[in-house]
GUPAMAR-862104 format. One record per residue (C-alpha): x, y, z. Coordinates in steps of 0.05 Angstrom, whole numbers. Layout:
BEGIN
<r px="X" py="Y" pz="Z"/>
...
end
This chain:
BEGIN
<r px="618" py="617" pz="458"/>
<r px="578" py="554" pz="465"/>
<r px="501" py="565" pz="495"/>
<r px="492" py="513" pz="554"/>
<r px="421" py="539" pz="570"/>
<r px="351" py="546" pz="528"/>
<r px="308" py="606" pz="539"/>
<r px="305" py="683" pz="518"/>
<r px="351" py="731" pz="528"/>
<r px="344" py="807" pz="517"/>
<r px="402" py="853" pz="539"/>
<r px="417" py="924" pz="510"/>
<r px="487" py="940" pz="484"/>
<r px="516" py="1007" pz="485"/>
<r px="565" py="1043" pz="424"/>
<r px="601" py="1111" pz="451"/>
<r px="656" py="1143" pz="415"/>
<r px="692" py="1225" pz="425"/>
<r px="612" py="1248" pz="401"/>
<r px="566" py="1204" pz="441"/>
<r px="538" py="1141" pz="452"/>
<r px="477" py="1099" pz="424"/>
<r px="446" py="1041" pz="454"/>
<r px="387" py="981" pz="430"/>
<r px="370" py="933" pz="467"/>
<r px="370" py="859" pz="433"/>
<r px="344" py="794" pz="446"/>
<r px="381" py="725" pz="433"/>
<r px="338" py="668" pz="431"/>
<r px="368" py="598" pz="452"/>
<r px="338" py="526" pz="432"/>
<r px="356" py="455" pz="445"/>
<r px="395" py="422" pz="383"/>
<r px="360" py="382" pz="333"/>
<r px="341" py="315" pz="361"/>
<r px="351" py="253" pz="308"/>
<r px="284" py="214" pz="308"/>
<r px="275" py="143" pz="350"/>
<r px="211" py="104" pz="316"/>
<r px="162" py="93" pz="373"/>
<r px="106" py="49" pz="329"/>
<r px="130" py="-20" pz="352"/>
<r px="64" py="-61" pz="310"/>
<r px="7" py="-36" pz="275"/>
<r px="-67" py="-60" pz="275"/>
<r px="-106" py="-109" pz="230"/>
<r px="-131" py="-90" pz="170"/>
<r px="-200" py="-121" pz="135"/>
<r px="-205" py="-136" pz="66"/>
<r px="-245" py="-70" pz="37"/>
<r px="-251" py="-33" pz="96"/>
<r px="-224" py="37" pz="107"/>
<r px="-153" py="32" pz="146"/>
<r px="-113" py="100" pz="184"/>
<r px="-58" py="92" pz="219"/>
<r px="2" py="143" pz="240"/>
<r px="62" py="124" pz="267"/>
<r px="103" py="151" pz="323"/>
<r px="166" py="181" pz="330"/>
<r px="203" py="221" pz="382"/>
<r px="249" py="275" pz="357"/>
<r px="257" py="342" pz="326"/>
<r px="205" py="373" pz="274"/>
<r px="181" py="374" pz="223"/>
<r px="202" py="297" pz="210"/>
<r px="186" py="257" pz="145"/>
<r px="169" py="188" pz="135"/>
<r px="180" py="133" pz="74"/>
<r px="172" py="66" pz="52"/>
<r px="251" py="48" pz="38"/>
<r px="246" py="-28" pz="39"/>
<r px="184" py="-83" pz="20"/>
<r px="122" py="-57" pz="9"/>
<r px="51" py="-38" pz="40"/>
<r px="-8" py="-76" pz="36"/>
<r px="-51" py="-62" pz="-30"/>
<r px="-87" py="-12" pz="-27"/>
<r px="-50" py="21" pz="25"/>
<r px="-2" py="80" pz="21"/>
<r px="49" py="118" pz="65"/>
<r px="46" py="200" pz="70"/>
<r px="111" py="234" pz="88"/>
<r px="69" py="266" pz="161"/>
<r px="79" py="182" pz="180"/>
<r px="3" py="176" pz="162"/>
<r px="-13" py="106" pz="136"/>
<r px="-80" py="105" pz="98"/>
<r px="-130" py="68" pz="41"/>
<r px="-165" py="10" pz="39"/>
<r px="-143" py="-69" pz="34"/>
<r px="-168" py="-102" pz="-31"/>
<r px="-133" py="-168" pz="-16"/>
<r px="-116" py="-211" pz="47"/>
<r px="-51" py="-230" pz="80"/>
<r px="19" py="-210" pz="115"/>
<r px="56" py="-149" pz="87"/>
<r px="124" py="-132" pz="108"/>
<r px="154" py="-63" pz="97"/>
<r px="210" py="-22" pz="120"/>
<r px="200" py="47" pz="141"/>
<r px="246" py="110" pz="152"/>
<r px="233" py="177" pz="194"/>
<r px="283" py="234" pz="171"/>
<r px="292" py="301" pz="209"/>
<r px="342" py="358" pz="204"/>
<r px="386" py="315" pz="260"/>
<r px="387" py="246" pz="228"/>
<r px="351" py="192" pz="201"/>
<r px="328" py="117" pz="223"/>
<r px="293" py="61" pz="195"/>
<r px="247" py="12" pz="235"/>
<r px="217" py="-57" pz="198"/>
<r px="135" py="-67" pz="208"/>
<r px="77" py="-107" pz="176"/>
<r px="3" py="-100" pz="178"/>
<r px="-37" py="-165" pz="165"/>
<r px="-96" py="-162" pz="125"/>
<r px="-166" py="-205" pz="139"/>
<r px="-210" py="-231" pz="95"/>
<r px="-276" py="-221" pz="127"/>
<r px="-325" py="-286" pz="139"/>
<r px="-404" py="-286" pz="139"/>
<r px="-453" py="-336" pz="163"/>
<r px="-508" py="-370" pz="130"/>
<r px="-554" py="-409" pz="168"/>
<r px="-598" py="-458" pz="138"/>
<r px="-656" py="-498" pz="149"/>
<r px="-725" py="-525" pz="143"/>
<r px="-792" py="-520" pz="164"/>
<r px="-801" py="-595" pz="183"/>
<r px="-752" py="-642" pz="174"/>
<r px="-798" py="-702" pz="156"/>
<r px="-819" py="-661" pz="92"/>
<r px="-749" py="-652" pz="67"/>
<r px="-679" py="-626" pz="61"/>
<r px="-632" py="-572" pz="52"/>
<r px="-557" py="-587" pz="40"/>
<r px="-517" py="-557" pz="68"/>
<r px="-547" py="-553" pz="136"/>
<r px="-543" py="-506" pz="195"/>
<r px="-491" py="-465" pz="195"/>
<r px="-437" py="-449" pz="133"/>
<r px="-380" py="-397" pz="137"/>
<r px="-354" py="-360" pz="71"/>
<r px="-294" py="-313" pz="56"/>
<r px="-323" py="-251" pz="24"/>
<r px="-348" py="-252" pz="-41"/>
<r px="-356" py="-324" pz="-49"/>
<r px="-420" py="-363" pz="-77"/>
<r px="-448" py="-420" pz="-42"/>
<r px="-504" py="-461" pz="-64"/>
<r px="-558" py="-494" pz="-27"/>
<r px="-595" py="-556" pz="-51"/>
<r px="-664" py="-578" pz="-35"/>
<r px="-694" py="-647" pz="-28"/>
<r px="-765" py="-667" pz="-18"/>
<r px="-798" py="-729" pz="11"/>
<r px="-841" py="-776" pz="-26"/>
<r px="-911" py="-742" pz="-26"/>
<r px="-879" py="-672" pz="-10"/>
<r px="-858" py="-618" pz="-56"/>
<r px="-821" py="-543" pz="-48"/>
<r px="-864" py="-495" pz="-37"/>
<r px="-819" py="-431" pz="-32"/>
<r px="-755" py="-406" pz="1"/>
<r px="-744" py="-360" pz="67"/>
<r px="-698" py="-318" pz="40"/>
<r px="-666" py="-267" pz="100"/>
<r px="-738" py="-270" pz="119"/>
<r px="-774" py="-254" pz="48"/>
<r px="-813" py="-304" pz="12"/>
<r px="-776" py="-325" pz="-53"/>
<r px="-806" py="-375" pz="-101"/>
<r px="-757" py="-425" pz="-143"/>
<r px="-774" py="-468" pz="-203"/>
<r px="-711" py="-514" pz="-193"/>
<r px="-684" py="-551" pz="-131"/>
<r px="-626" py="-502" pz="-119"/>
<r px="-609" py="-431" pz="-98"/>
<r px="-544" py="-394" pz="-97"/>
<r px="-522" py="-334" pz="-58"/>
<r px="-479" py="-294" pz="-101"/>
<r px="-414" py="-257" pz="-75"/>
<r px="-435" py="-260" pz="-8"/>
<r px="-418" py="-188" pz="38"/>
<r px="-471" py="-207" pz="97"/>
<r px="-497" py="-252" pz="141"/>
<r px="-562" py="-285" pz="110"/>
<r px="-609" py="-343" pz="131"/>
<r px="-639" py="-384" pz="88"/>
<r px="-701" py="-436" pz="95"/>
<r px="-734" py="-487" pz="53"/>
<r px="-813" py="-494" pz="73"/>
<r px="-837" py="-562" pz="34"/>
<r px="-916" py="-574" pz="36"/>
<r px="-957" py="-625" pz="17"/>
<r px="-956" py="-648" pz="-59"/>
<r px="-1016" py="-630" pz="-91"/>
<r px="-1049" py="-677" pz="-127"/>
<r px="-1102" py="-680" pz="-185"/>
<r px="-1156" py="-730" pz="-192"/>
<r px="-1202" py="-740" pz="-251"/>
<r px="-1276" py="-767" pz="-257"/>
<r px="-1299" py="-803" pz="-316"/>
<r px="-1368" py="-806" pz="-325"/>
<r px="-1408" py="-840" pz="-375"/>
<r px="-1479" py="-859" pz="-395"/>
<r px="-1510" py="-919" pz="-396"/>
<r px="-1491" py="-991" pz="-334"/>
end
């Protein structure tokens, strides 16, 4: 016959012939059919450039399931396990498109997703300690991708010199009119403290009117 309804079922069944009988009881368990799966994950998150990124997608539908990349491809870095587990980290920015499939004992289906990728920005914030003694180009505020340089220039008035640099806070002394932050993976702040040029003066004497 055909089961119509789950659950557990324990009878006992009886064998008799001309010299006796025998009986054992038995149990028949009944469960629901294999369910194909139906992809639930409608997006995924932002990644960052370099930072860790887990994500699992969702499915409804009979276990155990397994998941695959079957068209496009994931982000760099990035990798799909067959639990539906995507996991690594970014090492470049941008839009990836990929097609994914969840496969169970009842069926298969494939759903299309992307993950986009940042590249993280930092500040550096510039300035001076008095702006009648001099200069710092650029000024204020300046925003940088990750891992980019970016020089700052100095410029002193007429009778002023540079003294040293606020680096982040720390006193940093420079021999040229120019400083560069190198890869950059932080904020920083950055200021140019000009002081009075120092000037010699020399006395000739001599003997004699």
């Amino acid at each position: 016959g055909t089961p119509t309804t789950v659950g557990k079922y324990t009878f006992t069944v009886t064998d008799q012939n001309d010299f006796g009988s025998d009986s054992q009881e038995l149990t028949i368990t009944i469960t629901s059919p294999p369910v194909a799966p139906t992809i639930i994950t409608t997006s995924l998150p932002d990644g960052i450039v370099e930072t860790a990124y887990e994500q699992t997608l969702a499915a409804d539908g009979t276990t155990p399931m397994t998941w695959s990349v079957v068209g496009g491809s994931l982000p760099a870095g990035l990798s799909l396990s067959e639990d539906g587990k995507i996991t690594g980290t970014p090492t470049a920015g941008g839009s990836s498109s990929f097609t994914v499939k969840a496969k169970n004992a009842a069926g298969e289906i494939t759903k299309e997703l992307s993950i986009v990728v940042k590249i993280p920005t930092y500040t550096i914030t510039s300035s001076v300690n008095d702006e009648t003694k001099g200069s710092i180009t650029p000024s204020g505020t300046v925003q940088l991708d990750r891992n980019k340089d970016q020089i700052f220039t100095f410029t002193a008035k007429e009778g002023y010199v540079l003294d040293y640099l606020l680096i982040d806070g720390q006193k940093v002394t420079v021999t040229n009119n120019s400083y560069t932050f190198e890869k950059v993976t932080a904020d920083h702040t950055i200021q140019a403290v000009f002081a009075v040029k120092p000037y010699s003066v020399t006395v000739n004497t001599s003997e004699g009117g």
